[in-house]
DRENPA-3360 file (N, C-alpha, C; in nm, 2 decimals, always signed):
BEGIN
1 = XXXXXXXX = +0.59/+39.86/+5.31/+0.61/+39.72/+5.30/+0.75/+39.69/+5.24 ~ +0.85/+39.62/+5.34/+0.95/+39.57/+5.27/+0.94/+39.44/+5.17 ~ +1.02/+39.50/+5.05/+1.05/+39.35/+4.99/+1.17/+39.32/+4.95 ~ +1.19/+39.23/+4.96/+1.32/+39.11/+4.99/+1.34/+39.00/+4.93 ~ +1.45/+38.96/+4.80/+1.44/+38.83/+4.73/+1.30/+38.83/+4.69 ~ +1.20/+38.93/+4.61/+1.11/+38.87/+4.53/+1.00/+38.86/+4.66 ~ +1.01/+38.87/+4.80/+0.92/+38.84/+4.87/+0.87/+38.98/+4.96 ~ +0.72/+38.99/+4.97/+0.71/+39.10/+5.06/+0.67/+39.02/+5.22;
9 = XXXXXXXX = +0.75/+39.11/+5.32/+0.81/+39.05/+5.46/+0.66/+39.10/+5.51 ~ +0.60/+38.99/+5.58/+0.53/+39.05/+5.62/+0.53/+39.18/+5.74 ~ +0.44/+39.26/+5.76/+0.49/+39.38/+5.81/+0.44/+39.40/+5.97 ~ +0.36/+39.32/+6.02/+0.36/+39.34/+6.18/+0.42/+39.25/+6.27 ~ +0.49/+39.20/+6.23/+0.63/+39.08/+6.27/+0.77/+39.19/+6.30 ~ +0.81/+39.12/+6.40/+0.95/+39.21/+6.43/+1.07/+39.17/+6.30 ~ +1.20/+39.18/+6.29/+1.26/+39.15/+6.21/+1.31/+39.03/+6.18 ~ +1.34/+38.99/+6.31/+1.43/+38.87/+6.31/+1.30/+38.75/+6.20;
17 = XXXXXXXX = +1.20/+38.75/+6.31/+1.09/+38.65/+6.22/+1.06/+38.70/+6.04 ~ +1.04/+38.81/+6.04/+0.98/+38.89/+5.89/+1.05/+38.81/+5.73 ~ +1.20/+38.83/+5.83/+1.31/+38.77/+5.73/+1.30/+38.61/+5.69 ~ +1.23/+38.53/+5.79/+1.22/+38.41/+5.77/+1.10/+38.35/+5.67 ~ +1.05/+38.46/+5.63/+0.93/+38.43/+5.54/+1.03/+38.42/+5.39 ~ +1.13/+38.48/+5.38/+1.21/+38.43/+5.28/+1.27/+38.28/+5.27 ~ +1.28/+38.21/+5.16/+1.29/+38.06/+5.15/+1.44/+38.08/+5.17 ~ +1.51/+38.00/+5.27/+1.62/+37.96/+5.27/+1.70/+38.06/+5.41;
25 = XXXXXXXX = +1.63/+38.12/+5.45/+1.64/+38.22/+5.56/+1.61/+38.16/+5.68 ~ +1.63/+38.10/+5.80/+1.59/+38.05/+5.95/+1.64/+38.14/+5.98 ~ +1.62/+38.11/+6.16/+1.58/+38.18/+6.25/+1.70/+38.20/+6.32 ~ +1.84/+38.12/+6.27/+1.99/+38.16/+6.27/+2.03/+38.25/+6.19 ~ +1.98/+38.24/+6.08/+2.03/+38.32/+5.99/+1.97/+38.46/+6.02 ~ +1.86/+38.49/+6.02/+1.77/+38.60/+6.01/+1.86/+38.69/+6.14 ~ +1.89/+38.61/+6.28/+1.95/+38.68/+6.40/+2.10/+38.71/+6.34 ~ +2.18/+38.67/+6.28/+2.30/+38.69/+6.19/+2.27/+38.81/+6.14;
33 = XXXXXXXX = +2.21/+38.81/+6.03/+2.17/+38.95/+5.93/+2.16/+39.08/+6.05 ~ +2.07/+39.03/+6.13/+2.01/+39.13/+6.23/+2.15/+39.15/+6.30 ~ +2.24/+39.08/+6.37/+2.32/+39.12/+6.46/+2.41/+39.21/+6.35 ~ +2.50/+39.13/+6.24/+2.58/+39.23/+6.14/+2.51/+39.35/+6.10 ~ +2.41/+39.40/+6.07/+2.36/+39.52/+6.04/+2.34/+39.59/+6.17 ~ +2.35/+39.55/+6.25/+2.36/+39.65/+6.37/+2.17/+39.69/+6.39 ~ +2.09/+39.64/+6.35/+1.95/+39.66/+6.34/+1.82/+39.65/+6.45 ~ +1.79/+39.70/+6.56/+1.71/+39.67/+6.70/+1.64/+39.52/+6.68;
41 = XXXXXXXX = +1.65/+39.42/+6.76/+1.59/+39.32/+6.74/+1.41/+39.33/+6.75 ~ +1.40/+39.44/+6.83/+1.24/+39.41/+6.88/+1.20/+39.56/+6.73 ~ +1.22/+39.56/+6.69/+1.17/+39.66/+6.58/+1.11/+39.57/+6.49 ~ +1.00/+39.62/+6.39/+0.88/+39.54/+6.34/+0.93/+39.58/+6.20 ~ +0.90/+39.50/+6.14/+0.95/+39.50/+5.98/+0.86/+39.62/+5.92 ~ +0.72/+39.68/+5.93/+0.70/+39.82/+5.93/+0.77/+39.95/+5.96 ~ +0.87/+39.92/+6.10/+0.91/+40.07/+6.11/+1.06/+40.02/+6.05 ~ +1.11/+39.97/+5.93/+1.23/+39.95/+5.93/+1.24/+40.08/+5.81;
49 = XXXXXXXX = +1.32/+40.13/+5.83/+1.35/+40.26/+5.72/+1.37/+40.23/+5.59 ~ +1.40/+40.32/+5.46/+1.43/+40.23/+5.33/+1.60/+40.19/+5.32 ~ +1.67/+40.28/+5.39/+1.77/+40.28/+5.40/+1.83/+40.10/+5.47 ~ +1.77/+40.09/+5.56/+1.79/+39.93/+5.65/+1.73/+39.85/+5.56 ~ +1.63/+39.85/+5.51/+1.60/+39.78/+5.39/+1.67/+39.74/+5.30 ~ +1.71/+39.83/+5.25/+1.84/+39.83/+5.15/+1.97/+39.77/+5.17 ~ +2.05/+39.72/+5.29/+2.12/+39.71/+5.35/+2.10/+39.56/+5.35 ~ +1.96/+39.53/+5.43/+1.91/+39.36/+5.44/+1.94/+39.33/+5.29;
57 = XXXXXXXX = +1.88/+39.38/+5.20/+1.86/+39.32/+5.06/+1.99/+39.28/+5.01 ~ +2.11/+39.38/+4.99/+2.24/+39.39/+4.97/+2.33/+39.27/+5.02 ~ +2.27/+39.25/+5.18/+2.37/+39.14/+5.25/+2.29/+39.02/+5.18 ~ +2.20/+39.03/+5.22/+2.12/+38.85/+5.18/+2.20/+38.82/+5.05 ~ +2.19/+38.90/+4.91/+2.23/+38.92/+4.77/+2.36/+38.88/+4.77 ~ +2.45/+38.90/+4.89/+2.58/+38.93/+4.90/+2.64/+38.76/+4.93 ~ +2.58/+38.74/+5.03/+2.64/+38.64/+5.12/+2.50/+38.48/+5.13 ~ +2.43/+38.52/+5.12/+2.32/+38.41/+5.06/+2.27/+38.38/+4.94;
65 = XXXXXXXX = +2.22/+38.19/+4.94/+2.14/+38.14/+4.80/+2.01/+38.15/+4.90 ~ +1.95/+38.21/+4.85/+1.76/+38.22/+4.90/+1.69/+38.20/+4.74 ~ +1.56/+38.21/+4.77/+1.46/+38.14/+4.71/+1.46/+38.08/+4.54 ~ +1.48/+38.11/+4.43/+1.50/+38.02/+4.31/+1.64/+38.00/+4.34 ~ +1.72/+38.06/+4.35/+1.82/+37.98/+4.29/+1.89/+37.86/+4.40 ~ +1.84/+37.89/+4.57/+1.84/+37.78/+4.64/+1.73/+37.64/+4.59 ~ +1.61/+37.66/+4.54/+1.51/+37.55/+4.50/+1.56/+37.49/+4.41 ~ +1.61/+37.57/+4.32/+1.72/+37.56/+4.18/+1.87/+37.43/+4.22;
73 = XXXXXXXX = +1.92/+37.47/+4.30/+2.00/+37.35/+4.35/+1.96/+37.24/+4.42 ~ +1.85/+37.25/+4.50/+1.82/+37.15/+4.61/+1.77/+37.04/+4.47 ~ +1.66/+37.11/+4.37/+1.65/+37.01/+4.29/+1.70/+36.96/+4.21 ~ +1.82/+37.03/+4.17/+1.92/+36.98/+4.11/+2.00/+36.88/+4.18 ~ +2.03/+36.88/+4.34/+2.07/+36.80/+4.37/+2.00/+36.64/+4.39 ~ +1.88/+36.68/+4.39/+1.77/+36.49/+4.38/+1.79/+36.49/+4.25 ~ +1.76/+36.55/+4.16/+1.75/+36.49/+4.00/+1.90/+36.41/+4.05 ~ +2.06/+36.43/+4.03/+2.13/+36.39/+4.08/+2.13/+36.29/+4.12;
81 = XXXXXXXX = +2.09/+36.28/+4.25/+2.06/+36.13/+4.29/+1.95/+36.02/+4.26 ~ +1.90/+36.04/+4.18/+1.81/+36.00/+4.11/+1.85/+35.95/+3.99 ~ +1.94/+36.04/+3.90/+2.02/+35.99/+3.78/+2.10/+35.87/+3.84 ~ +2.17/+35.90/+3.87/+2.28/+35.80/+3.95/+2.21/+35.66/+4.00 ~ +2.10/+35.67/+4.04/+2.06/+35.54/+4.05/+2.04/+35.49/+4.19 ~ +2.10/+35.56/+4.29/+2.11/+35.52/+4.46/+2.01/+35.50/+4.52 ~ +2.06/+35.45/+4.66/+1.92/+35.46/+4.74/+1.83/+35.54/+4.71 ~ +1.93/+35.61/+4.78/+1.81/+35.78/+4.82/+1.73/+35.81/+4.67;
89 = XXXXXXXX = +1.82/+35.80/+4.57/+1.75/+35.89/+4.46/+1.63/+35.79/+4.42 ~ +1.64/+35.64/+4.49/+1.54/+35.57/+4.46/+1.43/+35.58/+4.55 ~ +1.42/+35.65/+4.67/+1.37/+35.64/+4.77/+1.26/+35.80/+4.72 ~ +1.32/+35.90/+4.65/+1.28/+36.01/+4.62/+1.20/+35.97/+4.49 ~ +1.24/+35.90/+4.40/+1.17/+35.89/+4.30/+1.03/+35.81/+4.37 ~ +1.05/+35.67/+4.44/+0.91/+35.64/+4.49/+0.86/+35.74/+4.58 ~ +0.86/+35.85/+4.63/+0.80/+35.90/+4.70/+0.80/+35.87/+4.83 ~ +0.92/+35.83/+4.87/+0.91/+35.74/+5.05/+1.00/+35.85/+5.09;
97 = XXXXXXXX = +1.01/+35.86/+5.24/+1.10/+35.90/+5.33/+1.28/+35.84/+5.33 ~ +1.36/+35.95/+5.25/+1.46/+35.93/+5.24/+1.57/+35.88/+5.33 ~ +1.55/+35.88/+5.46/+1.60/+35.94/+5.58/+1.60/+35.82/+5.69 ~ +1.58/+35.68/+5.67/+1.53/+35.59/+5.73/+1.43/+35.57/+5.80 ~ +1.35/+35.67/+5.77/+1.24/+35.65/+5.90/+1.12/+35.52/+5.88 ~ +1.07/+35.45/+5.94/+0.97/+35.39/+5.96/+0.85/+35.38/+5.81 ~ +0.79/+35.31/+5.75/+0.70/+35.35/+5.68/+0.58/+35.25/+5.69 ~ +0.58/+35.18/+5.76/+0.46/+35.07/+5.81/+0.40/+35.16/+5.86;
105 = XXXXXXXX = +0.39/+35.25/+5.98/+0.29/+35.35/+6.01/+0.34/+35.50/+5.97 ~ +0.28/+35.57/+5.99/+0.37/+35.75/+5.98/+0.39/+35.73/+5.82 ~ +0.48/+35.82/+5.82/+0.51/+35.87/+5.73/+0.42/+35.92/+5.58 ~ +0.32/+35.96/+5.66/+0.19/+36.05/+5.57/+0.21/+36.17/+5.52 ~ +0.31/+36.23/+5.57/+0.40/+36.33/+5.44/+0.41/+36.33/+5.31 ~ +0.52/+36.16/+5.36/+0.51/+36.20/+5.22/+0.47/+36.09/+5.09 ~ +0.38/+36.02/+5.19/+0.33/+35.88/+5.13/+0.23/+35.95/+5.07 ~ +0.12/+36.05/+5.13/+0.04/+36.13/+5.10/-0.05/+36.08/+5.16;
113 = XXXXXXXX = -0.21/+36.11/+5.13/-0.34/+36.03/+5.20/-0.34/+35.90/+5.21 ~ -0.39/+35.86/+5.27/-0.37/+35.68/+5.27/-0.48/+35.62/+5.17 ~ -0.45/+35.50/+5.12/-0.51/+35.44/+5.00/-0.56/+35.33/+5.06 ~ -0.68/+35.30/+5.05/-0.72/+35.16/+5.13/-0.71/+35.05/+5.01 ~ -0.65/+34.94/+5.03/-0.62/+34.83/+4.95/-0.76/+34.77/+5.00 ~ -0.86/+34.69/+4.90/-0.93/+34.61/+4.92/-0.88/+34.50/+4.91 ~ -0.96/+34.40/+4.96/-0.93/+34.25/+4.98/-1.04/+34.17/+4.92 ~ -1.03/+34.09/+4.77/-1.12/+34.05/+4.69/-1.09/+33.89/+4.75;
121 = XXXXXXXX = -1.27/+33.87/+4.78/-1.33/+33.73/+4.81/-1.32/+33.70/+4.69 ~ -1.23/+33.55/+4.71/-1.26/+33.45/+4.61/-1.39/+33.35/+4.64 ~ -1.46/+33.30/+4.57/-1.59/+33.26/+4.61/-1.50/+33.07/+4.64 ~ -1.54/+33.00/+4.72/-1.53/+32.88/+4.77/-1.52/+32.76/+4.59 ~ -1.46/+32.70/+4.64/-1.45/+32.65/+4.50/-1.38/+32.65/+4.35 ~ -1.38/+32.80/+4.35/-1.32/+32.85/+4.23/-1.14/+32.88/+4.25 ~ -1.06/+32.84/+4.12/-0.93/+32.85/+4.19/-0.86/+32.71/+4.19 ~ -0.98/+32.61/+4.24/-0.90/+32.49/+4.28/-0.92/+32.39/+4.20;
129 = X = -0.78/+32.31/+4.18/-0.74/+32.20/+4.09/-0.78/+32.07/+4.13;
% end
């Protein structure tokens, strides 16, 4: 079983995918790593030797921010915008979609489950001057 940044790759996956189970790794990057190491694409993260292993680990370490210390910046960058006071950092603090999208319908990401607002009857009468 290879492991990688703290993460074990899953092992019946070829390489290119295996490496994407690391946070901060896609499916650009992972064919990158793969092309510079000179590594078979259709080979499965099982038959990778310890040697190639070692190599992946080295480059990633080398030339990538993967998993804490990328999460480590991304949230350092909303605290950020949030201190400051801006849209966005206001849009993050309420929990809305930062991005302009729509929030009358959708956006159940990241609104979360929907809340049903009740509608209280006033009884006839009451209320009025």
């Amino acid at each position: 079983m290879a492991r990688i940044a703290g993460i074990d790759l899953p092992s019946n996956k070829k390489v290119e995918y295996g490496l994407m189970a690391i946070y901060g790794v896609g499916l650009s990057t992972a064919q990158k790593i793969v092309a510079e190491l000179g590594i078979d694409r259709l080979k499965k993260v099982k038959d990778l030797s310890d040697e190639e292993v070692s190599k992946i680990r080295k480059l990633i370490e080398a030339k990538y921010k993967v998993e804490g210390a990328l999460r480590a910046e991304i949230a350092g960058d909303v605290k950020r915008l949030i201190d400051i006071g801006c849209y966005r950092g206001a849009r993050h603090r309420a929990g809305l979609p930062v991005r302009g999208q729509r929030t009358r319908t959708n956006a159940r990401t990241r609104k979360g489950k929907k809340k049903t607002v009740a509608v209280i009857k006033v009884p006839p009468g009451v209320g009025k001057k």
